[in-house]
FIDREN-978510 format. One record per residue: residue in three letters; z, x, y of N, C-alpha, C, CB in turn. Coordinates in Angstrom, 2 decimals, padded with zeros to 5 digits, always signed. Atoms other than C-alpha are relative to their C-alpha. Glycine has a CB too. Example, Ala and Ser with C-alpha at 12.3 -4.5 7.8 and 13.67 -1.06 7.14 Angstrom:
% FIDREN-978510
<"ALA" <+000.00 +000.89 -001.19> <+007.80 +012.30 -004.50> <+000.00 +000.90 +001.20> <+001.25 -000.99 +000.03>>
<"SER" <-000.06 -000.82 -001.19> <+007.14 +013.67 -001.06> <+000.73 -000.77 +001.09> <-001.42 +000.41 +000.46>>
***
This chain:
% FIDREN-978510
<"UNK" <+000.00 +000.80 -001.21> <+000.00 +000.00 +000.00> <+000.00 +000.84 +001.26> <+001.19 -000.91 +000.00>>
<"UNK" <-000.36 -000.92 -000.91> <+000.65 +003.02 +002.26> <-001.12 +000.41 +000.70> <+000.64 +001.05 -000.56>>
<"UNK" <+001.39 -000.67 -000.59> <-003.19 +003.69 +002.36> <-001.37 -001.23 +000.49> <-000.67 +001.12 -001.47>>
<"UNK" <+000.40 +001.21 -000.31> <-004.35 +000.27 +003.58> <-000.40 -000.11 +001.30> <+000.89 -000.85 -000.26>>
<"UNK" <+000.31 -000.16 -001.64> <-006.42 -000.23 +006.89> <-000.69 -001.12 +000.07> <-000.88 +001.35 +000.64>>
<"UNK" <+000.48 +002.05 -000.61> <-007.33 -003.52 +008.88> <-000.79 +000.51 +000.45> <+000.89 -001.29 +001.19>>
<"UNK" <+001.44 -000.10 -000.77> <-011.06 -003.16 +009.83> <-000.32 -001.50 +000.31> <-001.33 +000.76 -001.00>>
<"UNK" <+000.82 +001.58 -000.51> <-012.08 -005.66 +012.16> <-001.42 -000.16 +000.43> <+000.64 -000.59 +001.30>>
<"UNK" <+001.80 +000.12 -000.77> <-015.84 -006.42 +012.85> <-000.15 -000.57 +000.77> <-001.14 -000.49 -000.56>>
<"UNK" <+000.28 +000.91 -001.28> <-016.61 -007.08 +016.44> <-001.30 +000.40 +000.56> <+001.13 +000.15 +001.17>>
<"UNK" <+001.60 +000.25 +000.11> <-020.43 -006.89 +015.91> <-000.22 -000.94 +001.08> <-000.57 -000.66 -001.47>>
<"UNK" <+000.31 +001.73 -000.54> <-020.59 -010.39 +016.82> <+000.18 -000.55 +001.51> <+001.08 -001.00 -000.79>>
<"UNK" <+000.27 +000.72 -001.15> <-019.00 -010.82 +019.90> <-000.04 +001.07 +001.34> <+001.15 -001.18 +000.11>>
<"UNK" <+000.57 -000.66 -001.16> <-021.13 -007.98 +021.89> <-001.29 -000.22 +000.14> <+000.18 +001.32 +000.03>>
<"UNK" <+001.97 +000.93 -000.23> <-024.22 -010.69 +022.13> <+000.42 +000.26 +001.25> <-000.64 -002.15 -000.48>>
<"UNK" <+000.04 +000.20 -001.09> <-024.81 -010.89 +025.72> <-000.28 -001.48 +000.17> <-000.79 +000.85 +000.54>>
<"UNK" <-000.18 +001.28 -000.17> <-023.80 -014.14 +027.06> <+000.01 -000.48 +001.56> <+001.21 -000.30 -000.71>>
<"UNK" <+000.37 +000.20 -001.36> <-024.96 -014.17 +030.22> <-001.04 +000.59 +000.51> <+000.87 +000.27 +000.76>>
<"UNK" <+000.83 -000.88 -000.34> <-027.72 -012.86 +032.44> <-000.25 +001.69 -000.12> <+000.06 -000.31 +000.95>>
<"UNK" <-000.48 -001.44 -000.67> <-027.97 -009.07 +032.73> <-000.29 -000.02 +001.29> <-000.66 +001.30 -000.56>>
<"UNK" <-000.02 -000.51 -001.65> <-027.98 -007.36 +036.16> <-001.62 -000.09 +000.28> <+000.71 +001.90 +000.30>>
<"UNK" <+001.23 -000.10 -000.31> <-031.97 -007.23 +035.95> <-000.40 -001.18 +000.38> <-000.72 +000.50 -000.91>>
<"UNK" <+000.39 +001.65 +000.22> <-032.62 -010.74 +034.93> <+000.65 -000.67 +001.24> <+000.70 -000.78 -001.58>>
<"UNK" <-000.77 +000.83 -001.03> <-029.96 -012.07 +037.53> <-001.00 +000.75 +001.53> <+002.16 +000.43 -000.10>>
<"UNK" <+000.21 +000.04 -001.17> <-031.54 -010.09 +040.43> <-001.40 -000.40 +000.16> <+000.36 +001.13 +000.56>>
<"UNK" <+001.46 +000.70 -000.18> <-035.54 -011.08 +039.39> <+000.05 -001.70 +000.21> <-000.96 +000.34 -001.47>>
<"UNK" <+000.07 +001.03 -000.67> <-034.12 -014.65 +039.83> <+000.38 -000.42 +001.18> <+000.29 -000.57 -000.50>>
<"UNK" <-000.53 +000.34 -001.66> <-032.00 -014.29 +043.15> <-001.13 +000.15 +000.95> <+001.26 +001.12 +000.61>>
<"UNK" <+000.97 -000.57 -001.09> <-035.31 -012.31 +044.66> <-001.04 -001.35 +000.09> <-000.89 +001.67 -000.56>>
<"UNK" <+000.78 +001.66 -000.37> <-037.03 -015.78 +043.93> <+000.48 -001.05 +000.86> <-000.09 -000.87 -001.18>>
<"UNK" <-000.55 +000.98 -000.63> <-034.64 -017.90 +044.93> <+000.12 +000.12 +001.79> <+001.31 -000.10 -000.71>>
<"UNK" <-000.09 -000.34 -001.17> <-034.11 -016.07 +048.42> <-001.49 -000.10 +000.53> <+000.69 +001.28 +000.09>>
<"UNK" <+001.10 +000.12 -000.39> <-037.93 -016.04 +048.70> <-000.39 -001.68 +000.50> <-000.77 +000.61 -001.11>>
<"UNK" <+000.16 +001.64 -000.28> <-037.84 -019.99 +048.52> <+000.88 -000.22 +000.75> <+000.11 -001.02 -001.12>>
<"UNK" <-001.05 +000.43 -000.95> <-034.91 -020.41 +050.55> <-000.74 +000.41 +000.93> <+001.46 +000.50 -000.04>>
<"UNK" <+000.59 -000.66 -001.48> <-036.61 -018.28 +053.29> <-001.22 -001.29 +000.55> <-001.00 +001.95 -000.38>>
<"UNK" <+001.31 +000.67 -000.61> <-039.51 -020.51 +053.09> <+000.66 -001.56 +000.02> <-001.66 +000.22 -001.12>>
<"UNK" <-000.52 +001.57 +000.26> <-037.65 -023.66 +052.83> <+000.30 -001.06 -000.95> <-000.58 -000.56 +000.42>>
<"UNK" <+000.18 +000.72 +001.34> <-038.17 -025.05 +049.72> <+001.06 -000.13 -000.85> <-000.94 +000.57 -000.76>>
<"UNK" <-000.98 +000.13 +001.13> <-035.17 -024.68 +047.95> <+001.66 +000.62 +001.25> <-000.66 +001.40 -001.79>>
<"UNK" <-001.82 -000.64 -001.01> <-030.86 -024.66 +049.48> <+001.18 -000.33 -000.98> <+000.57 -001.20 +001.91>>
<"UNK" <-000.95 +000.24 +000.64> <-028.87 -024.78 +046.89> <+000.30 +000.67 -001.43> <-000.06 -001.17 +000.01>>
<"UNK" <-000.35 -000.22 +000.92> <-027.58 -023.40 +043.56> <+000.77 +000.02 -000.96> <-000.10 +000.33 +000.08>>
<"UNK" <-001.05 -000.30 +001.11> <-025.73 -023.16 +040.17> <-000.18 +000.32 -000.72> <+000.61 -000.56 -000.47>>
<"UNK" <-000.11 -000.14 +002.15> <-024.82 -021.74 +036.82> <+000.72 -000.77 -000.77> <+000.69 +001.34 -000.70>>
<"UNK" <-000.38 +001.22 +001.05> <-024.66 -023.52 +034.10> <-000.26 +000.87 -001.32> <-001.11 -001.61 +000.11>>
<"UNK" <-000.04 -000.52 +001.14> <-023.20 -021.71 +030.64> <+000.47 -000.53 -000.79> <+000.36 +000.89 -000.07>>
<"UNK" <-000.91 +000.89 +001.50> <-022.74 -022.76 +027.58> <-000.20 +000.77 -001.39> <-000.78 -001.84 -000.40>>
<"UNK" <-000.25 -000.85 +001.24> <-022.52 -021.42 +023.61> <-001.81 +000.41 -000.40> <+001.02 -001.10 -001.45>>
<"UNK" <+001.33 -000.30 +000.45> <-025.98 -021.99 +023.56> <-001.12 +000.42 +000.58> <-000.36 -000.80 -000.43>>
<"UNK" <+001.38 -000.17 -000.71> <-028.03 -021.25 +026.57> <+000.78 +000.38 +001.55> <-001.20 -001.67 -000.06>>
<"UNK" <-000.32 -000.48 -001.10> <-027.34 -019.88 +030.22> <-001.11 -000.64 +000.95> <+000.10 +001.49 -000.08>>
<"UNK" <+000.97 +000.41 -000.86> <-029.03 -021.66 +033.07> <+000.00 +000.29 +001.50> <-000.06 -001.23 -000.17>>
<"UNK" <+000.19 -000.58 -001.65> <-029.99 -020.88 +036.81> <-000.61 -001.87 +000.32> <-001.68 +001.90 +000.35>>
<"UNK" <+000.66 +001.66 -000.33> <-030.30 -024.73 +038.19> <+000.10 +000.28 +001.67> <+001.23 -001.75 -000.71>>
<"UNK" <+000.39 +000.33 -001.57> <-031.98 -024.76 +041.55> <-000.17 -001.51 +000.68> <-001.38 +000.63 +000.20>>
<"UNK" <-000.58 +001.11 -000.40> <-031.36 -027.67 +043.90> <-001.27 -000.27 +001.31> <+001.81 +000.26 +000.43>>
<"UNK" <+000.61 +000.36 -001.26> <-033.78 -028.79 +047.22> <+001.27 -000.67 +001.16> <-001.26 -001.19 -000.41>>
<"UNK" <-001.15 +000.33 -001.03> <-030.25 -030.74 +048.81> <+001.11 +000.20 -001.04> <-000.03 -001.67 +000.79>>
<"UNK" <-001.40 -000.48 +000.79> <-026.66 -029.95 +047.05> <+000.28 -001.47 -000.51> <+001.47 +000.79 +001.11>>
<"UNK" <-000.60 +000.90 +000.98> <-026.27 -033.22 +046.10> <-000.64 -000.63 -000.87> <+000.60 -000.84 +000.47>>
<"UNK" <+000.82 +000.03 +000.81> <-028.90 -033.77 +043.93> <-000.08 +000.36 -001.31> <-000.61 +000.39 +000.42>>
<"UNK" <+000.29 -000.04 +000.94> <-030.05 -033.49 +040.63> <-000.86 +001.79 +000.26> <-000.69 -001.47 -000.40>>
<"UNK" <+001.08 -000.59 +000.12> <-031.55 -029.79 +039.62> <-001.54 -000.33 +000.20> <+000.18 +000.27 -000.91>>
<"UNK" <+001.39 +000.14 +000.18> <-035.10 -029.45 +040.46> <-000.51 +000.77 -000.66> <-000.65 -000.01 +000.92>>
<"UNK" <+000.22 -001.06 +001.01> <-035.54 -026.54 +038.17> <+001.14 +000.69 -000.50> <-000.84 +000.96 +000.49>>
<"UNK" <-001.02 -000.76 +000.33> <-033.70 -024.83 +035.76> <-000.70 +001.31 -000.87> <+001.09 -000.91 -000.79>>
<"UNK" <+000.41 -001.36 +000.91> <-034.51 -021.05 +034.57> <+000.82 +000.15 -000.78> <-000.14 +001.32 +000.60>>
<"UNK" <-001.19 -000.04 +001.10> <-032.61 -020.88 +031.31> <-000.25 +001.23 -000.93> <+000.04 -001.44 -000.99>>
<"UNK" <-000.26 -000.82 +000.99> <-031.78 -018.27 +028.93> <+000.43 -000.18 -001.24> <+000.60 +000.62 +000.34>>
<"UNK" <-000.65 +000.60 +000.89> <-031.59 -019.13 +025.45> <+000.74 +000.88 -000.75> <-000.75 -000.72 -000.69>>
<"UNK" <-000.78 -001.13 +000.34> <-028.69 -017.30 +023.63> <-000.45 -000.34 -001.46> <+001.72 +000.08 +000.45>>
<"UNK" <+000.47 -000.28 +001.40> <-029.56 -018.44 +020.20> <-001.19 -000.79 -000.36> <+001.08 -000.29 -001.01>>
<"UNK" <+001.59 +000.75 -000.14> <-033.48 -018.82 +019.92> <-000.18 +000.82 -001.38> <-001.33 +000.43 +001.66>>
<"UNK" <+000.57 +000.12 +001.09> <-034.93 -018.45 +016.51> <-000.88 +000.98 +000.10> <-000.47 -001.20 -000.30>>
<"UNK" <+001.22 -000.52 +000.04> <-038.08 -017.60 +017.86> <-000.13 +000.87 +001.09> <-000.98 -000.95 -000.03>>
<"UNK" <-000.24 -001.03 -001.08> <-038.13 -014.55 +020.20> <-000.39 -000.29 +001.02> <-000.43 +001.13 -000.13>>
<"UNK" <+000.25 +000.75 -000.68> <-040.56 -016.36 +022.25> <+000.23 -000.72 +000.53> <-000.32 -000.20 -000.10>>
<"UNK" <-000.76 +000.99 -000.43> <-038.50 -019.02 +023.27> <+000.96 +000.50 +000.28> <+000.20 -000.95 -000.69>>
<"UNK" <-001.23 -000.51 -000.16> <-035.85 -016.89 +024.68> <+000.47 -000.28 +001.41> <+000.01 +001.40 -000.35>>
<"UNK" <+000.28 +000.28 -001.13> <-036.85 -017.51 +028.13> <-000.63 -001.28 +000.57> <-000.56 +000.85 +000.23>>
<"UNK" <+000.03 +001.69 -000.01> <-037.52 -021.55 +029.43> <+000.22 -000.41 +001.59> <+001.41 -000.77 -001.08>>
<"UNK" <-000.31 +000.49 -001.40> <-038.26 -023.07 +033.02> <-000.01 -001.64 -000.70> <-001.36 +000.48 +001.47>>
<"UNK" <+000.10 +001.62 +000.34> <-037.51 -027.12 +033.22> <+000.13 -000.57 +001.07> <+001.01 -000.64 -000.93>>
<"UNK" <+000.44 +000.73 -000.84> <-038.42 -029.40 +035.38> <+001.10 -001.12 +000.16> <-001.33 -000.39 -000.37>>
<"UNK" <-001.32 +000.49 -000.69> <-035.48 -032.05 +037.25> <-000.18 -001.15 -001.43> <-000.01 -000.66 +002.10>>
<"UNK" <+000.54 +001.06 +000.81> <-036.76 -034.55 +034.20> <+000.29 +000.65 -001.33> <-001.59 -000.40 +000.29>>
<"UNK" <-000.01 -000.45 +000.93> <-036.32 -031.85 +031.54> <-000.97 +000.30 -001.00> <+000.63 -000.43 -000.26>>
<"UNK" <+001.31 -000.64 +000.84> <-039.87 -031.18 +030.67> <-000.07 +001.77 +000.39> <-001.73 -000.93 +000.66>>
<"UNK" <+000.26 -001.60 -000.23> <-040.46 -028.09 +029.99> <-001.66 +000.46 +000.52> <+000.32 +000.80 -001.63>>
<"UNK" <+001.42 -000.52 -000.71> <-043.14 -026.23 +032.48> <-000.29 +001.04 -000.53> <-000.06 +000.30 +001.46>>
<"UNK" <+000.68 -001.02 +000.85> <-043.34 -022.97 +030.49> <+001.07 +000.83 -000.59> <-001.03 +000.89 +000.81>>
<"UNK" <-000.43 -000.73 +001.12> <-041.85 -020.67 +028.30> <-000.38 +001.40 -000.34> <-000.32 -000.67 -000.96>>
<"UNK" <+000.02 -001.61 +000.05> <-041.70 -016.84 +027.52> <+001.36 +000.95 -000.56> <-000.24 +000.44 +001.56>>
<"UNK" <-001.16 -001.15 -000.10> <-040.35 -013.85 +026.05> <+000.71 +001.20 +001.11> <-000.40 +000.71 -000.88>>
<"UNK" <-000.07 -000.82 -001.08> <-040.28 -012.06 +029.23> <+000.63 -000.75 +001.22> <-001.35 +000.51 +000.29>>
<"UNK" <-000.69 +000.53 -001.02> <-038.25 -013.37 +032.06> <-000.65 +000.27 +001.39> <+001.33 +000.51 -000.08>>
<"UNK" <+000.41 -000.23 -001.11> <-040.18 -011.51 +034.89> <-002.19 -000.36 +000.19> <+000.68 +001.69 +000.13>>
<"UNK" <+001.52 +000.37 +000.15> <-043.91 -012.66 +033.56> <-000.09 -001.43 +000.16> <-000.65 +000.40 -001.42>>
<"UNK" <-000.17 +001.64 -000.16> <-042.39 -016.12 +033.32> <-000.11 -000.40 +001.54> <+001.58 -000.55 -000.60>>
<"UNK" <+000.21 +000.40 -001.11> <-041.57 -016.06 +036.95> <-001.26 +000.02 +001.06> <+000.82 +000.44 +000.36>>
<"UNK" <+001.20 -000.51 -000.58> <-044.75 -014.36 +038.18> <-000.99 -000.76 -000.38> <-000.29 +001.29 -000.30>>
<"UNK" <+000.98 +000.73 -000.13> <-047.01 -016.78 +036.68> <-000.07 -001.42 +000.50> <-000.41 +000.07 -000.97>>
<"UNK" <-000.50 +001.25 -000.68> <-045.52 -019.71 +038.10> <-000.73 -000.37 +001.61> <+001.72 +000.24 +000.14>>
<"UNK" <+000.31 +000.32 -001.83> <-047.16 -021.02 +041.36> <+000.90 -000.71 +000.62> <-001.30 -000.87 +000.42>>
<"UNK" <-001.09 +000.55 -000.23> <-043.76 -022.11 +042.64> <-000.47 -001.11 +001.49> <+001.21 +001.30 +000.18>>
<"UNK" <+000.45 +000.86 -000.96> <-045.10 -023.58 +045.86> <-000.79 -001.55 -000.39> <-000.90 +000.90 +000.75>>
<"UNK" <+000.30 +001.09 +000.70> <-047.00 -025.96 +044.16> <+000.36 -001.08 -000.60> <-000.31 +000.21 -000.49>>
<"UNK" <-000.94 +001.02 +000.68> <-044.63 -027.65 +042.40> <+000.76 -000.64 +000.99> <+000.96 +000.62 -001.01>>
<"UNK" <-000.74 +000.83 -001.12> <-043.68 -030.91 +044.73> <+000.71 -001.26 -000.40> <-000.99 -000.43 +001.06>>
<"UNK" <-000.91 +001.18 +000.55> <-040.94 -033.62 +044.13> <-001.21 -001.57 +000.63> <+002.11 +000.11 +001.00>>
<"UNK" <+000.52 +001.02 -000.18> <-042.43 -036.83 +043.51> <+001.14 -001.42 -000.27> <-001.22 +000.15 -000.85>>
<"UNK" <-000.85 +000.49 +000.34> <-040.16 -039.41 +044.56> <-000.56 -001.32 -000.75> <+000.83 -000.06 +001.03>>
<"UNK" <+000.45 +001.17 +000.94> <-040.01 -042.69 +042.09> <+000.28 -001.27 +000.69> <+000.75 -000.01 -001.43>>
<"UNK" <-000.34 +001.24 -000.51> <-040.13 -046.18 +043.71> <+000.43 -001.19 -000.78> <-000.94 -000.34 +000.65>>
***
């Protein structure tokens, strides 16, 4: 009993569960780009076990008008990266976080209100 040792495996919980420092500043440099121009005043994060989100706002009391999400447990490597629309359609998808944003014509995209 004298030669007995407690190995603990903490593999598991050094996933990254949040943005990194890269990812977080290729979405602030967007977001400040749209704020500048008007289009967007507001923000939040939104984390959870399964996914990390960046939900952009047009007035603070509103409903997201986009959310850039990060999926923490995606299957498919491709699907790791996810924009969504205030409705929850998804506008596109990527393994790359900074190709996702760059092909986006963000201006373009205009709220259509519902009567």
């Amino acid at each position: 009993m004298k030669h007995l040792r407690l190995i603990v495996n903490n593999a598991q919980n050094k996933k990254i569960k949040f943005f990194d420092k890269k990812e977080l500043k290729k979405i602030l440099d967007l977001y400040a780009q749209m704020v500048s121009s008007g289009l967007w005043k507001d923000y939040s994060l939104n984390v959870s076990n399964n996914e990390i989100s960046f939900n952009i706002y047009k007035r603070a009391s509103e409903f997201p008008i986009y959310k850039i999400s990060k999926n923490l447990k995606s299957k498919n490597n491709y699907e790791k990266y996810f924009i969504q629309d205030r409705n929850g359609k998804l506008i596109n998808k990527s393994d790359n976080l900074n190709s996702l944003i760059k092909n986006l014509k963000w201006q373009y995209f205009k709220n259509v209100k519902q009567v």
